[in-house]
C-alpha positions as CSV (number, residue, x, y, z in Angstrom):
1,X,-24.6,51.8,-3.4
2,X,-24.8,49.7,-6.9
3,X,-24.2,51.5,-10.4
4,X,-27.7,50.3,-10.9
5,X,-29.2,52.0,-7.5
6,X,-27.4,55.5,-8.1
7,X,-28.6,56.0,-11.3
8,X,-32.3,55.3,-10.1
9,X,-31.9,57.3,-7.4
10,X,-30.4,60.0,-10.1
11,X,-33.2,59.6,-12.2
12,X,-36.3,60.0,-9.4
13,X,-34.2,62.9,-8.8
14,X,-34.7,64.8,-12.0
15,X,-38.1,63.7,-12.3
16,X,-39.1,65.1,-9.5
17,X,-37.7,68.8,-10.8
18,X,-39.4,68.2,-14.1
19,X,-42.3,70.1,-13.1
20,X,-40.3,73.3,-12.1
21,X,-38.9,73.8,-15.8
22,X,-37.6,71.7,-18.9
23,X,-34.3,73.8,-19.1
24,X,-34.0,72.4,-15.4
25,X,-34.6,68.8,-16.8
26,X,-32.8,69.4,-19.9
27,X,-29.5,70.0,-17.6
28,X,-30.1,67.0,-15.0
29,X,-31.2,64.7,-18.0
30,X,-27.8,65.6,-19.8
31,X,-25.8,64.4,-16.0
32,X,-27.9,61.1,-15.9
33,X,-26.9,59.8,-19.2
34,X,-23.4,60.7,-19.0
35,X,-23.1,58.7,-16.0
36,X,-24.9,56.3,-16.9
37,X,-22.5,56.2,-20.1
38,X,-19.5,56.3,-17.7
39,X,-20.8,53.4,-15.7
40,X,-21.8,51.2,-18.5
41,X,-18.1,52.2,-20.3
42,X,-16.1,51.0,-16.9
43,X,-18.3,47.9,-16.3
44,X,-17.7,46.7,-19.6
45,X,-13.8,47.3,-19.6
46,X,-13.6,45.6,-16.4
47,X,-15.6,42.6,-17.8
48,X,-13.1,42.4,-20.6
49,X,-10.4,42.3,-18.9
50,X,-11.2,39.8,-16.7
51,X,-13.4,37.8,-18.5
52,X,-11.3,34.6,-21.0
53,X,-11.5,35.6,-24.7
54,X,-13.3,31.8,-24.9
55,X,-15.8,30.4,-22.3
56,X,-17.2,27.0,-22.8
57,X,-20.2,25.6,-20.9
58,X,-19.1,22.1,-21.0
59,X,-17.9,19.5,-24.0
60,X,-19.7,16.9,-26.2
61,X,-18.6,13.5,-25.2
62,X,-16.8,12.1,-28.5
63,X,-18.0,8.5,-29.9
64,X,-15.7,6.8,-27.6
65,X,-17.8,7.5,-24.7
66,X,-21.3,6.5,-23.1
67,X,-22.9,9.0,-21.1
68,X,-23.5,7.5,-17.9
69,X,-26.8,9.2,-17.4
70,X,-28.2,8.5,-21.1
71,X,-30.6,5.2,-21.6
72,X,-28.0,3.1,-23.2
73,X,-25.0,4.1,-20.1
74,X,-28.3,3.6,-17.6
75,X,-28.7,0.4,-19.3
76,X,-25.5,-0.8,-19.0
77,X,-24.8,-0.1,-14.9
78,X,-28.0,-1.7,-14.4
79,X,-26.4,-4.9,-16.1
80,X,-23.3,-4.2,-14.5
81,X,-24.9,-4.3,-11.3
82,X,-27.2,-7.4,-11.6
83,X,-23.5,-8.5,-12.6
84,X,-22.0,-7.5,-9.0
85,X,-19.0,-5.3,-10.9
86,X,-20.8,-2.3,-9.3
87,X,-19.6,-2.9,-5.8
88,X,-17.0,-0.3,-5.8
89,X,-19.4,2.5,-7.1
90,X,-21.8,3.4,-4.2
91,X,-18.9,4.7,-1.7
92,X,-17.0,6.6,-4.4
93,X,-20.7,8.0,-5.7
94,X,-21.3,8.9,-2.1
95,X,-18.2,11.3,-2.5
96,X,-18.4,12.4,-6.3
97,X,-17.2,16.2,-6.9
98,X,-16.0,18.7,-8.8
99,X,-12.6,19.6,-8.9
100,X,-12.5,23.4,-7.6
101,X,-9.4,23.9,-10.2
102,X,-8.6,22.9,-13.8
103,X,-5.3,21.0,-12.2
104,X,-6.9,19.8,-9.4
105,X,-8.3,16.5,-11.1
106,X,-5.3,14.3,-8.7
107,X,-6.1,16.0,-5.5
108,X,-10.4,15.9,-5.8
109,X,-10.3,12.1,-7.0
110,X,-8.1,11.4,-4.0
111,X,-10.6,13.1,-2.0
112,X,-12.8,11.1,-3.6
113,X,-10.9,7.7,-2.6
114,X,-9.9,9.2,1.6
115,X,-13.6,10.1,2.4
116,X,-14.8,6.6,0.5
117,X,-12.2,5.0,2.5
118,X,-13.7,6.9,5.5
119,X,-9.7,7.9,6.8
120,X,-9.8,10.3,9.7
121,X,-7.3,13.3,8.5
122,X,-7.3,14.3,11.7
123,X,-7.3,17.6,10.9
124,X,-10.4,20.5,11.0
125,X,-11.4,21.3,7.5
126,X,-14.5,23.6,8.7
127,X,-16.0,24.2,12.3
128,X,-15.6,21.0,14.1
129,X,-15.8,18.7,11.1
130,X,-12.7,17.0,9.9
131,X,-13.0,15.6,6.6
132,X,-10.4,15.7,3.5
133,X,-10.3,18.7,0.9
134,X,-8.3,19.6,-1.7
135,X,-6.1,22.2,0.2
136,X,-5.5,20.2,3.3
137,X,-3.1,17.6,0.7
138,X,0.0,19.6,0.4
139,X,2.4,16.8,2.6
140,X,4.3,15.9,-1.1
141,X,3.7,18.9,-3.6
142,X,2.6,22.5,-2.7
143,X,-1.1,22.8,-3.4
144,X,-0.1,26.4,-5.2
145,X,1.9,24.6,-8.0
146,X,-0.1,21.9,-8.3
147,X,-2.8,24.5,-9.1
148,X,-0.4,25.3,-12.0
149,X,0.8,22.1,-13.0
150,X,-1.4,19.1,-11.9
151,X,0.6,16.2,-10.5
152,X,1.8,13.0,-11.8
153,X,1.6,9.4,-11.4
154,X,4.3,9.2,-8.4
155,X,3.6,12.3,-6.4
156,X,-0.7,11.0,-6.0
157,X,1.3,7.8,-4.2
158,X,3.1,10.2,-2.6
159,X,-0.3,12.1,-1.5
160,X,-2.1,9.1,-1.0
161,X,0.5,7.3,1.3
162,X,1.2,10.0,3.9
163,X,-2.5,10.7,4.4
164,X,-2.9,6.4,5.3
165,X,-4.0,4.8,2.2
166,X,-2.0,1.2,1.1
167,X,-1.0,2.0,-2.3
168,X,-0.2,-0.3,-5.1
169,X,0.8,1.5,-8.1
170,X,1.1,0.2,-11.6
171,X,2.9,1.6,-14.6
172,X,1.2,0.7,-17.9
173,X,4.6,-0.2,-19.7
174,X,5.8,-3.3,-21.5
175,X,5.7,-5.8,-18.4
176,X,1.9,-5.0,-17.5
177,X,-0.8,-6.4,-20.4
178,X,-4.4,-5.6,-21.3
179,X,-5.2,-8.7,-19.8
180,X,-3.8,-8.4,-16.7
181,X,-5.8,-4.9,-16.0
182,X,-8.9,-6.9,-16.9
183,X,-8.1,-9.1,-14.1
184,X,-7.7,-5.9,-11.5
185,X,-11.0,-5.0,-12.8
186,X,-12.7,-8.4,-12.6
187,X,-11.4,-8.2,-9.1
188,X,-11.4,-4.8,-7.8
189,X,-15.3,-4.2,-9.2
190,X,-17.0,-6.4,-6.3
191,X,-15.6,-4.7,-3.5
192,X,-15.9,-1.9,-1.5
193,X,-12.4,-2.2,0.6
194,X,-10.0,-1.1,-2.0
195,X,-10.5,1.4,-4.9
196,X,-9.0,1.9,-8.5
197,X,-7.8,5.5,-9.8
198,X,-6.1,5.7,-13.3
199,X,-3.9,7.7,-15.0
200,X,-4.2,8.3,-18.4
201,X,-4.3,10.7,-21.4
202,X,-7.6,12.3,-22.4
203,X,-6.3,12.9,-26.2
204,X,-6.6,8.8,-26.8
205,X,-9.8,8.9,-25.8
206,X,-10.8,11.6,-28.0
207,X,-11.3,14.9,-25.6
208,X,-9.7,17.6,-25.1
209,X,-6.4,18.1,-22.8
210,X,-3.9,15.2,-21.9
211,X,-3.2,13.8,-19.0
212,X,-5.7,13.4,-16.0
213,X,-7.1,11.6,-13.1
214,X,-10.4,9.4,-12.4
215,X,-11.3,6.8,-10.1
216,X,-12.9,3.8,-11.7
217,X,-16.8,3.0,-11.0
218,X,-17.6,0.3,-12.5
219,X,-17.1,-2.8,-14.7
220,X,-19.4,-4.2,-17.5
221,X,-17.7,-7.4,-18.5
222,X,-19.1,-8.6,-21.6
223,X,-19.1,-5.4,-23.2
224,X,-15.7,-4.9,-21.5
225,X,-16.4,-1.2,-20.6
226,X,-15.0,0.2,-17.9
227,X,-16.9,3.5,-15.8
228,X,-14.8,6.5,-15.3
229,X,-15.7,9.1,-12.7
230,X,-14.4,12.2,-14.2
231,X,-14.2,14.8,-11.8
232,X,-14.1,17.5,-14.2
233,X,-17.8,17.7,-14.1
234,X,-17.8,21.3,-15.7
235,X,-16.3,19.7,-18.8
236,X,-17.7,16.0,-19.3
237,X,-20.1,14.1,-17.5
238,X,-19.3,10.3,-16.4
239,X,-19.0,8.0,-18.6
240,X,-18.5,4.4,-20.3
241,X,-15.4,3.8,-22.4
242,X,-13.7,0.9,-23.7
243,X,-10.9,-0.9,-21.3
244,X,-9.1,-0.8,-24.3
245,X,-9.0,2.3,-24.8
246,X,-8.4,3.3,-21.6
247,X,-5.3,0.7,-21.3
248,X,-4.0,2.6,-24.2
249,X,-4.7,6.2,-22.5
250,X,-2.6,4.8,-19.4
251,X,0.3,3.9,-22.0
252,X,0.7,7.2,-22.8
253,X,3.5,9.0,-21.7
254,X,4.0,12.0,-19.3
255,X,5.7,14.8,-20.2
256,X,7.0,15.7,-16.6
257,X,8.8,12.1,-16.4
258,X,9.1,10.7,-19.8
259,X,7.2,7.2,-18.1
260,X,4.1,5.7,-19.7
261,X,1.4,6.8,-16.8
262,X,-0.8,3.7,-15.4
263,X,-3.5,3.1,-12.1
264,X,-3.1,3.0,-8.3
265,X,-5.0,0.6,-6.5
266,X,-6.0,2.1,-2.5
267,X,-6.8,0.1,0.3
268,X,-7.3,1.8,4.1
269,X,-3.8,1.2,5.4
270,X,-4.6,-0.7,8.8
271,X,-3.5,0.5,12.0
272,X,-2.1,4.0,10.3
273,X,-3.1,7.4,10.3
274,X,-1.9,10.5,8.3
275,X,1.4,12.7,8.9
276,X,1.1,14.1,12.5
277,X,3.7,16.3,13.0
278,X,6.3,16.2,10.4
279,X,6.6,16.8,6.8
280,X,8.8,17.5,3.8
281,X,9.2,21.5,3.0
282,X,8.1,23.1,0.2
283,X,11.9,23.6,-1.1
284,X,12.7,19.8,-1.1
285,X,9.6,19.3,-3.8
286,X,8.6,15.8,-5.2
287,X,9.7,15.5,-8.9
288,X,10.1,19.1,-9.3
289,X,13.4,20.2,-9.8
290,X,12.8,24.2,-9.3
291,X,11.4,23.2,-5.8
292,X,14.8,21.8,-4.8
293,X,16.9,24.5,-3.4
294,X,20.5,24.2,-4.4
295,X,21.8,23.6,-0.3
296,X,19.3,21.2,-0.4
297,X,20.6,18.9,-3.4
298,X,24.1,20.0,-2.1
299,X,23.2,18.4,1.7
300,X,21.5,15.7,-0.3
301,X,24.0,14.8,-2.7
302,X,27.3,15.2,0.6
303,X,24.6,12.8,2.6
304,X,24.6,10.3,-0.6
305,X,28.4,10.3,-1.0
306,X,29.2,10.0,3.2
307,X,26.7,7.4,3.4
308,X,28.5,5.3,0.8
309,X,31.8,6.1,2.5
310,X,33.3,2.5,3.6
311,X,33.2,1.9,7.7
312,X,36.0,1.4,9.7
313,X,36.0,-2.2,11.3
314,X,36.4,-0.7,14.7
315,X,33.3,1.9,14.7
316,X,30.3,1.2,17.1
317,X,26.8,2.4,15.8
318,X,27.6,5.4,18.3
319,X,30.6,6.4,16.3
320,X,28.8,6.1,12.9
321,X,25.9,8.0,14.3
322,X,28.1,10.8,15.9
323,X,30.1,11.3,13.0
324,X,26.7,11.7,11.0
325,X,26.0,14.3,13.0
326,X,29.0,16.3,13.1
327,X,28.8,15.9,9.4
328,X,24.6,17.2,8.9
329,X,25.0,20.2,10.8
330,X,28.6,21.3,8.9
331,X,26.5,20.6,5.8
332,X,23.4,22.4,7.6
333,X,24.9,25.4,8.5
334,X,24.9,26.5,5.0
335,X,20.9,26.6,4.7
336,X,18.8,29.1,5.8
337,X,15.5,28.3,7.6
338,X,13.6,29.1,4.5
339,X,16.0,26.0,2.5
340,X,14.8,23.3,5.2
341,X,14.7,19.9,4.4
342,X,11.7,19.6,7.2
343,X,8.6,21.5,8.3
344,X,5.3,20.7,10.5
345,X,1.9,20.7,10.0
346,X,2.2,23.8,13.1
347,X,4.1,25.9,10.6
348,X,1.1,25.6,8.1
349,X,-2.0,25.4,10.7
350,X,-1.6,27.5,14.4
351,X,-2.6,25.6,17.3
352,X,-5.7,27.0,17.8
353,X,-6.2,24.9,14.5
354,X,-5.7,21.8,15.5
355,X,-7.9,20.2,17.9
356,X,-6.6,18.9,21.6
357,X,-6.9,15.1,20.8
358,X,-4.1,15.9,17.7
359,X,-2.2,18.3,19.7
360,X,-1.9,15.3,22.6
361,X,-1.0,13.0,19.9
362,X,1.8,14.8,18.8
363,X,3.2,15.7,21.9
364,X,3.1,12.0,22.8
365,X,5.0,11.4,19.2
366,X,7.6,13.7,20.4
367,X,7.8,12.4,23.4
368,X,8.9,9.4,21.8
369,X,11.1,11.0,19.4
370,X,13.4,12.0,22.3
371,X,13.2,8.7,24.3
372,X,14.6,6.9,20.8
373,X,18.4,5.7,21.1
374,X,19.2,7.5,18.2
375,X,18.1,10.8,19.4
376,X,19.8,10.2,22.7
377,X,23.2,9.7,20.6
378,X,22.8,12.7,18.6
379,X,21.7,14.8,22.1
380,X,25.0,13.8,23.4
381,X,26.9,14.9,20.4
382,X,25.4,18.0,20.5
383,X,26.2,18.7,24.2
384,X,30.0,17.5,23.8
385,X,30.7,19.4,20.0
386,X,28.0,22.6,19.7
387,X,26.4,25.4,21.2
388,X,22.9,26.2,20.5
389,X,23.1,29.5,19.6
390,X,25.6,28.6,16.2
391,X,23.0,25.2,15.0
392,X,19.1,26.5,16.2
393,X,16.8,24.0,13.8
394,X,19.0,22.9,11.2
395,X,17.7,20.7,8.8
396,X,14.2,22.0,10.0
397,X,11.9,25.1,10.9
398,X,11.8,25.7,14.4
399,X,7.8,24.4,15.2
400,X,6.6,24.5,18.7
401,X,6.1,21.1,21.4
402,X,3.5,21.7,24.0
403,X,2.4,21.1,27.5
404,X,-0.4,21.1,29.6
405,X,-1.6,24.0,31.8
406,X,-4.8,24.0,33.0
407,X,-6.2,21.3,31.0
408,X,-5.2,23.0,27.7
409,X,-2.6,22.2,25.7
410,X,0.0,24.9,24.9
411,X,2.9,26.2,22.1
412,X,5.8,26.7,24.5
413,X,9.1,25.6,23.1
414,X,10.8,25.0,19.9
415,X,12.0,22.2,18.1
416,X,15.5,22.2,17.8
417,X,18.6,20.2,15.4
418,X,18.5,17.6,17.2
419,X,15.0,16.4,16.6
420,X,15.5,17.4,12.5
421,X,18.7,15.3,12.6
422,X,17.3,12.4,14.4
423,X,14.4,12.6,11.7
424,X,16.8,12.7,8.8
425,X,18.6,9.8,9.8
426,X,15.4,7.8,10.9
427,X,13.8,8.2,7.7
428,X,16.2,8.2,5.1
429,X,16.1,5.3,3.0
430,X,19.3,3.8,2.9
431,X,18.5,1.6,0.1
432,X,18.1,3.7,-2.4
433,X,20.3,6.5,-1.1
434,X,23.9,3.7,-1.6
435,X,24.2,1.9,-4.4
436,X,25.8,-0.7,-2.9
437,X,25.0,-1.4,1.3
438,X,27.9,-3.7,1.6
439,X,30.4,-2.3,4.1
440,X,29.1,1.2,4.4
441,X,28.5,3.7,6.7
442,X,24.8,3.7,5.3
443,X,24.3,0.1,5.7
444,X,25.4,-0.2,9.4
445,X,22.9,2.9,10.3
446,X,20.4,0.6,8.0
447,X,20.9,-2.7,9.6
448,X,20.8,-0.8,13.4
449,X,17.8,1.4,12.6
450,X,15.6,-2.0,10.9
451,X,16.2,-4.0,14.3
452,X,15.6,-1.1,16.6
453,X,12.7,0.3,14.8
454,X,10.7,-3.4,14.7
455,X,11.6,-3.6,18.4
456,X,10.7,-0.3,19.9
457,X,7.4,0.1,20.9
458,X,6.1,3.2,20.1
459,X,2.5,4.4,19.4
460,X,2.6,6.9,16.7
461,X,6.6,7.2,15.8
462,X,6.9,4.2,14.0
463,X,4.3,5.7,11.7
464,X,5.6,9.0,11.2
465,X,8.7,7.3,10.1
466,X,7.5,4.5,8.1
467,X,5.2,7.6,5.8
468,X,8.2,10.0,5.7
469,X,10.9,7.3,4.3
470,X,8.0,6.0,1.4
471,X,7.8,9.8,0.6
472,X,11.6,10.0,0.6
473,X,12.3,7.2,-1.4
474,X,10.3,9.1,-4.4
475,X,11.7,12.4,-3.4
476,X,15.1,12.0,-3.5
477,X,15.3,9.9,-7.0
478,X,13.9,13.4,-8.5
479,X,15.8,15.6,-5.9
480,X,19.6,14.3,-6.3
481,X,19.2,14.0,-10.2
């Protein structure tokens, strides 16, 4: 019963007695009020307390902006669009929202882009719909600190490019001119295919807060205004502004990289599809150094510095593999399952979460996994050098494989080192990892996995791999600092 409904029901109460004396009514009267005074009293420290000091019901656009909706921004898409630089609006307007957190700005305009793009996440996001939210883009930076802290330029490539877009990013620095982004714009306006999102700081434009995300919806050319599609709806509208301006906004440094920020042009990535199986844990974070565990930089940096090791002249690919090996799980065994390099999408989501087409496609990509030459070296190493008992899942959390029993697919056995170690060494990019390839442990493995990795025929590994090594190479430049 409601503090509103109790004290009614009080008050009909004493009413009631009225007639059988006012000494009665006196007494109850007396009881109403101070309840009513207690109630009123706890409501009202409860508000406070929970309640922001300010509240704001939106912001004034400053003079640097058009209000899309007003008669002079209506004016100018209806030129834009007898103009054909409108082309790329309809799909992103189609799948405008509001970001459901102050930070979220990255993840709801790449929302935005994936459900424009129409890419499949494979995944459920409610009943038997799947279809891209906020929450299900956690594969580079977990979704609870970029509640606290946003993300930057790098890590929404990151996101985008492990959930299948084709990204092209571009840094506003001194290479890049105003000129040149006019061009993207000219370009990018009358199509539908691929999308623009920027990255710029709000305080050159005049509003409140720094840096933040928007797809772009629009291009008027002779005015040379450029429309943003803010998703922070609760604080300004959509709106013209000068490509300028904006160019200047996107020249703006970030304070969590010290880089000038820029814009990310997004094309459906053909014949890809998002992470399946695999991901990066939460401990080996993109560009945040708290979210690197210290075994994790200490594997990272011993992988760096045995990579760069000079080969023998006499070692086959088997050797250099084995020896990898034997070194990972020596450097392994000194994290714990909750400092793993790897995770799955089954340690996040149970199986009853995922539908049977994605289950069969991973089982299918593990499957493959274990047929790969490399795996079978590292299985053999394994067999010949460890038990299981002393190196269960290193590098990795022990997920679950499947198989089929009566037509259903179910969790029946882990995932063990070897298939965390094969991962490790098929995805690392070996390019960025040496400094120099020449005569290295790191560039035979690179030279043998490029050849066997354009040759092998394999339905969804090549993909897992190729999405995990572009994450990698902007993970471990912020990871091994």
């Amino acid at each position: 019963m409601t503090n509103e409904m109790c004290t009614l029901h009080l008050v009909e109460s004493a009413s009631g007695q009225l007639q059988n004396g006012h000494l009665l009514y006196s007494l109850k009267e007396e009881q109403i009020m101070e309840q009513i005074s207690e109630s009123v009293t706890n409501k009202s420290t409860s508000d406070i307390k929970d309640t922001p000091k300010q509240q704001f019901y939106r912001r004034k656009l400053p003079d640097s902006c058009i209000p899309f909706s007003s008669p002079e921004g209506k004016k100018i898409f209806q030129d834009a669009l007898l103009s054909g630089h409108m082309e790329c609006y309809f799909k992103l307007a189609a799948q405008f929202r509001t970001q459901d957190e102050p930070a979220f700005c990255g993840l709801s305009t790449l929302v935005m882009v994936l459900n424009a793009l129409e890419i499949d996440p494979e995944q459920v996001w409610k009943g038997p719909w799947r279809w891209y939210h906020e929450n299900m883009l956690d594969c580079c930076v977990p979704v609870k600190i970029i509640e606290q802290e946003g993300i930057n330029l790098g890590q929404f490539v990151c996101l985008a490019e492990c959930n299948g877009l084709e990204t092209r990013m571009i840094t506003v620095d001194g290479s890049v001119t105003l000129e040149t982004f006019r061009e993207v714009l000219l370009q990018y306006t009358k199509q539908d295919e691929s999308l623009i999102t920027l990255s710029y700081s709000r305080k050159v434009v005049s509003q409140t807060g720094d840096g933040h995300f928007s797809p772009v919806g629009g291009y008027h050319v002779q005015r040379d205004l450029v429309l943003i599609l803010d998703t922070a709806r609760f604080k300004y509208p959509p709106h013209w502004v000068s490509v300028s301006l904006i160019f200047e906004a996107m020249q703006s440094k970030d304070k969590s990289t010290g880089k000038p920020r820029g814009y990310v042009i997004m094309n459906k990535k053909p014949n890809s599809r998002p992470l399946l199986l695999f991901r990066f844990s939460d401990q080996f974070g993109i560009t945040l150094e708290k979210s690197c565990t210290k075994s994790n930089k200490n594997i990272l940096h011993g992988w760096k510095a045995w990579l760069s090791e000079l080969c023998d002249s006499c070692m086959t690919i088997e050797d250099v593999i084995a020896n990898a090996v034997i070194f990972l799980v020596k450097e392994g065994t000194t994290t714990t399952q909750q400092e793993s390099i790897f995770t799955t999408q089954l340690d996040i989501k149970c199986c009853q979460g995922i539908s049977d087409q994605h289950l069969c496609s991973i089982k299918t990509l593990i499957d493959e996994l274990q047929n790969h030459e490399v795996y079978k070296v590292v299985d053999a190493t394994f067999s010949a050098n460890f038990t299981i008992t002393n190196c269960e899942a290193l590098l990795g959390t022990p997920a679950v494989s499947f198989k089929e029993t009566s037509g259903t697919m179910k969790c029946v056995r882990k995932l063990q080192s070897q298939h965390f170690i094969t991962l490790l060494l098929l995805c690392s990019p070996y390019q960025v990892l040496v400094d120099t390839l020449q005569g290295t442990k790191g560039a035979m493995l690179n030279t043998f996995l490029l050849q066997i990795m354009s040759s092998g025929e394999t339905k969804y590994l090549r993909n897992e791999i190729g999405l995990l090594k572009k994450q990698f190479t902007v993970l471990i430049c912020s990871c091994c600092k």
